[in-house]
Each structure stands twice: as C-alpha cells, then as structure tokens.
C-alpha positions in Angstrom: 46.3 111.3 188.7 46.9 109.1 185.6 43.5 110.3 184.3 44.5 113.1 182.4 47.1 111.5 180.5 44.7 108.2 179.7 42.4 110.5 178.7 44.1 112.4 176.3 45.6 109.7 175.1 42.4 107.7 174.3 40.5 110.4 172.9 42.4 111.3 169.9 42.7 107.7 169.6 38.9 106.6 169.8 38.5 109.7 167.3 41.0 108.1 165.1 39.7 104.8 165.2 36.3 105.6 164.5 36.7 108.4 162.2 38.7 105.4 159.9 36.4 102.6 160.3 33.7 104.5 158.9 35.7 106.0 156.0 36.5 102.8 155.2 33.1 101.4 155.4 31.8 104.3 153.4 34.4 103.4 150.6 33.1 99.6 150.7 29.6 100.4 150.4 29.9 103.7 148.2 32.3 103.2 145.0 31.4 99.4 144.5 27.7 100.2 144.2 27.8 101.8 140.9 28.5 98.3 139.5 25.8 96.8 141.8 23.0 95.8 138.9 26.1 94.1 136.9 27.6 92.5 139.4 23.9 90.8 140.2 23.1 89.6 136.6 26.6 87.9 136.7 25.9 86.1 140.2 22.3 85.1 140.9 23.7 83.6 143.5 22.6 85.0 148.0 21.1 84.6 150.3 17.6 86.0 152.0 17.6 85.5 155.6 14.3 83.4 157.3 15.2 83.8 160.6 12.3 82.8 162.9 11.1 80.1 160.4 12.0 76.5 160.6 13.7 74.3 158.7 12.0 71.4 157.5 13.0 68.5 159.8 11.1 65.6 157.9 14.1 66.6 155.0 15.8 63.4 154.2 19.2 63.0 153.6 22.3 60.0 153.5 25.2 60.1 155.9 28.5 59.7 155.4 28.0 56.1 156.5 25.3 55.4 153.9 22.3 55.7 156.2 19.1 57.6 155.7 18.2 59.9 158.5 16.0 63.0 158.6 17.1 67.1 159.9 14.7 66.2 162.8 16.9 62.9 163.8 20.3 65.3 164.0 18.7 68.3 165.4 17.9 67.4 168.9 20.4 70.5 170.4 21.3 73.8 168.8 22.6 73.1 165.6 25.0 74.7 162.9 23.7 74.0 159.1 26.4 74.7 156.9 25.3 73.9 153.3 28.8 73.4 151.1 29.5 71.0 148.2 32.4 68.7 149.1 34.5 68.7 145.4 34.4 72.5 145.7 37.8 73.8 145.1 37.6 76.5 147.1 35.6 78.4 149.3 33.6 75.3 150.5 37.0 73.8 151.6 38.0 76.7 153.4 34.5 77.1 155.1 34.3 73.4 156.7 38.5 74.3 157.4 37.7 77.6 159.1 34.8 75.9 160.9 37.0 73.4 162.2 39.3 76.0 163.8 36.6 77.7 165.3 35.3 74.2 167.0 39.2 73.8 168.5 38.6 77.0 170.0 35.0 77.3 170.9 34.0 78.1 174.6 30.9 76.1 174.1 30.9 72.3 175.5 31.2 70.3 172.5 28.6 68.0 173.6 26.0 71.0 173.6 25.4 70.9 169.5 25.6 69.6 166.4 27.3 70.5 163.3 25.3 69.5 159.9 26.7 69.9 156.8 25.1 69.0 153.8 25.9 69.0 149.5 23.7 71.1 147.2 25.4 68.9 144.9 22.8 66.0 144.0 25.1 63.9 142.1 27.5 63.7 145.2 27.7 60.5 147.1 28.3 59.2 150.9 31.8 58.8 149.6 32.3 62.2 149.1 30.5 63.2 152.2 33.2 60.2 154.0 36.0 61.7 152.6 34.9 65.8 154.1 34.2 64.2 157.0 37.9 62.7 157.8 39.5 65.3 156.1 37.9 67.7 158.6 37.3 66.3 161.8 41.2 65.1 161.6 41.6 68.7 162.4 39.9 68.7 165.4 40.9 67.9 169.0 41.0 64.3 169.9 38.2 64.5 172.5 35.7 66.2 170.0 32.9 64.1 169.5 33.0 63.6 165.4 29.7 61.7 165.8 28.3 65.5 166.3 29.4 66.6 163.1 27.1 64.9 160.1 28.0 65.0 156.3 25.1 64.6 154.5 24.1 63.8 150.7 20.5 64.2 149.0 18.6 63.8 146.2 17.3 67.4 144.4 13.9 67.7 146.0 15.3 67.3 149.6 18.3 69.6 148.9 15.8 72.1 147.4 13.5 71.9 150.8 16.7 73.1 152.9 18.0 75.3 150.6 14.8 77.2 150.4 13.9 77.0 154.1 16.9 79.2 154.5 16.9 81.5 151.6 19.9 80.2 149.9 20.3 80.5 146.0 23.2 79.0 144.2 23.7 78.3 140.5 24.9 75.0 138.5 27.3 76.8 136.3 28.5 73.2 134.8 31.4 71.0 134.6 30.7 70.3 138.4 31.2 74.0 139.4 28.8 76.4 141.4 28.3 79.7 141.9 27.0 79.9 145.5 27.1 81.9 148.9 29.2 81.4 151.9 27.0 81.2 154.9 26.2 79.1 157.7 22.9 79.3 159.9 22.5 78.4 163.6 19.1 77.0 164.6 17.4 75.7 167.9 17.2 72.4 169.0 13.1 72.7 167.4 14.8 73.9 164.3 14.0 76.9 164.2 16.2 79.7 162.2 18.3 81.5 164.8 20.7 83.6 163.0 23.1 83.8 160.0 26.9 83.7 160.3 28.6 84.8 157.4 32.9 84.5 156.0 35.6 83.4 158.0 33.3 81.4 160.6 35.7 82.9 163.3 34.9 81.2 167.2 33.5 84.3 168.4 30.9 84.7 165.9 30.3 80.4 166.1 30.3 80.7 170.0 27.8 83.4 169.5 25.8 81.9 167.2 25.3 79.0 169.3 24.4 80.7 172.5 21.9 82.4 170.3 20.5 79.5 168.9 20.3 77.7 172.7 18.1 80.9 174.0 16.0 80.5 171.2 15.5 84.0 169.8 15.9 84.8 166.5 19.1 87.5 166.0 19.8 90.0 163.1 23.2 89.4 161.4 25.6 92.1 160.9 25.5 91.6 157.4 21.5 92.2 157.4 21.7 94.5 159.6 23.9 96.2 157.1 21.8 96.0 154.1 18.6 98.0 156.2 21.5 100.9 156.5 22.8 101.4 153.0 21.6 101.4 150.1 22.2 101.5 145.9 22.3 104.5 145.7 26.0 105.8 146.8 25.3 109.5 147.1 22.6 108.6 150.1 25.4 106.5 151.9 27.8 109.2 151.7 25.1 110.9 153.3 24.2 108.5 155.9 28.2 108.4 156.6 28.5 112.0 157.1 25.6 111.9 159.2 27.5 109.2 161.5 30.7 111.2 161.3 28.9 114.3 162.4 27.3 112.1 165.1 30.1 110.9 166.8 31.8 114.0 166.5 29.0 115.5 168.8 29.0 112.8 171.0 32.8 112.7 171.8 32.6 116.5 172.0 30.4 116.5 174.6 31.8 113.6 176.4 35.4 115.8 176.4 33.6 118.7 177.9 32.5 117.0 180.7 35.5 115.0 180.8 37.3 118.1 181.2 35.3 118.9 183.9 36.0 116.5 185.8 39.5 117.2 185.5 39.4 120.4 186.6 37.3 119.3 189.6 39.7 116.9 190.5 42.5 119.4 189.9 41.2 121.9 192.3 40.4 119.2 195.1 
C-alpha cells in the first residue's frame, strides 16, 4: 500500500532531477562554445585518447631512488599512468593529492596494481621525483605498499614516447611553468591503454578504472563519450538537448501510465 505515495513522490522527483541535469549540461556545452576556437589558440594543450594501443614498455625512465628501469619492469599488473610535473604549483599537486585519497579508499587490494607517475618535465631530477613520492605516500595508509607507487624522471625523447603513446599534449610556457591536461590512464598488465580518467580522480572512477584495466577491454570515458554527442556548434546541442528532454519526457509518461495501471489494479483487488 505504500506504492502510491513512493510513486508519486519519485516521479515528480526523477522528472526534476533529470529535467535539471540536462539544463545544466546544455548550459556547459551551449554558451561556452562560442568561444571554443579562442579558447584553443590560447591552450594547445589535450588530450586524444589511444585506448586499445600500447604504451611503449621499452620507455626508460629514473626512479625516485636513482635507478634506471623501463614501463615494462613496473607494469607487470594493471597499472595507473599519471603523467604530472612535480614543481607544479597546482593542479599536478592536487592530482597525485586526490589520487592518494582515492588509494585510502579504494575497494581494490592494493597489492593488485601499480601506480606510475612520471615528469614531462626533462630538467627534473630523482630528487624531485623523492620528494612527490614522500610527500604523497605519507598520505596513505600505513599498510599501503609505497614500493607500488613509482616516481619517475626522463630525458626528452623518452618523455615524448609516453606522452605520445597516450595522446597527451602539453606546452613549455617558460619560467618552469606548463600549460598541460589533467588526466590519468589505466592500462593492462601487457600495457595496453584501457581507459582515461579525467579531474578529481575520485575512488569510484580509480576503482573502476582498475577493474577495467584487469579485464582487459578497452572502455570509452565519459568525457569522450561526450565529445561524439555535442558539438561546436551550440544551436545543434540545444537541439540534441531538446531532443533528450522530449525523450525522457515520453519515456516517464509512459512509464506513469502503466504505473497507474497498476495502481488501479491493485486498488480494485
């Protein structure tokens, strides 16, 4: 007997809900677009997603302790890539910070993967990569194996193999700055490109990403995703979002009639 009031609760609700997630994501990928071609010129900086390819595991890089070791000697599990420079003041800090929130809360056994993050920042040292390293495994849970988690530095040529294995452009702007993307990819213990994890590395998306990279099959981001839905142009995204308005409209209308007659039924028996 509490169906009716459930219902008629949740309906308006779900309508609500959905109805305000896609206005707002129509206003995120409608207004900003007019400045799309200036906002490019200013940051040739992103990143083109290779999922299915490999990385290049004969890469060479030096570890935080001074040693040199190869992608193939770190990626013998599924593996998180995370390229960063360590004397960013900003966003690389908070990705390798966010990263090691999401490894105190992952699901997945800690022993099941490695972390690898490496500088596209050629005149870093294993210093710097020393100094990331127990800044940000000091975050972590004491029983977290740190030996997981490599901080690697390269020369140019090595750097540019990675970089360009996974599609990702950043710009020396000087004065040891960069313009650069925030993204981290998950690959398969062979090294092959699993998926793309993009922002605030939350656990569910890392946790995700990980049991993607363990089946083996490369998966779509949302963000890519994304990008085959809308496009420049913001008069065809409005509408595409009236389009998905009208949709779900339909669909929950439907889904109410019947609903309703179910109530009824239930009602008369």
């Amino acid at each position: 007997m509490l169906l009716r009031p459930v219902c008629q609760l949740f309906i308006p609700l779900l309508l609500l809900c959905i109805l305000g997630f896609a206005g707002e994501v129509s206003s995120s990928f409608t207004e900003p677009v007019a400045e799309a071609e200036p906002v490019a010129e200013a940051q040739p900086t992103g990143i083109d997603e290779k999922g299915g390819e490999f990385l290049p595991l004969d890469a060479v890089f030096t570890n935080e302790q001074g040693d040199k070791v190869s992608l193939g000697q770190l990626i013998d599990k599924p593996t998180l890539l995370l390229p960063v420079y360590f004397t960013c003041p900003r966003i690389c800090s908070f990705d390798m910070a966010n990263l090691a929130l999401a490894l105190q809360q992952t699901k997945i056994e800690p022993n099941s993967f490695n972390i690898v993050t490496f500088s596209f920042n050629d005149q870093e040292t294993p210093e710097d990569a020393a100094n990331a390293k127990r800044n940000y495994t000091n975050m972590l849970e004491d029983d977290f194996i740190t030996d997981s988690w490599s901080f690697l530095t390269g020369d140019k040529k090595n750097i540019q193999l990675v970089t360009e294995s996974i599609g990702y452009t950043f710009k020396d702007v000087g004065g040891g700055l960069f313009l650069h993307p925030s993204a981290m990819v998950a690959a398969g213990s062979d090294g092959k490109i699993i998926k793309y994890v993009y922002g605030a590395f939350i656990s569910g998306d890392v946790d995700l990403a990980l049991s993607e990279a363990k089946k083996g099959t490369p998966a779509t981001s949302i963000k890519r995703f994304l990008a085959y839905c809308f496009t420049t142009s913001p008069e065809r995204n409005r509408q595409f979002f009236m389009i998905l308005k009208v949709s779900i409209l339909l669909i929950i209308g439907v889904g109410g009639f019947y609903l309703i007659r179910l109530l009824r039924k239930e009602r008369d028996y």
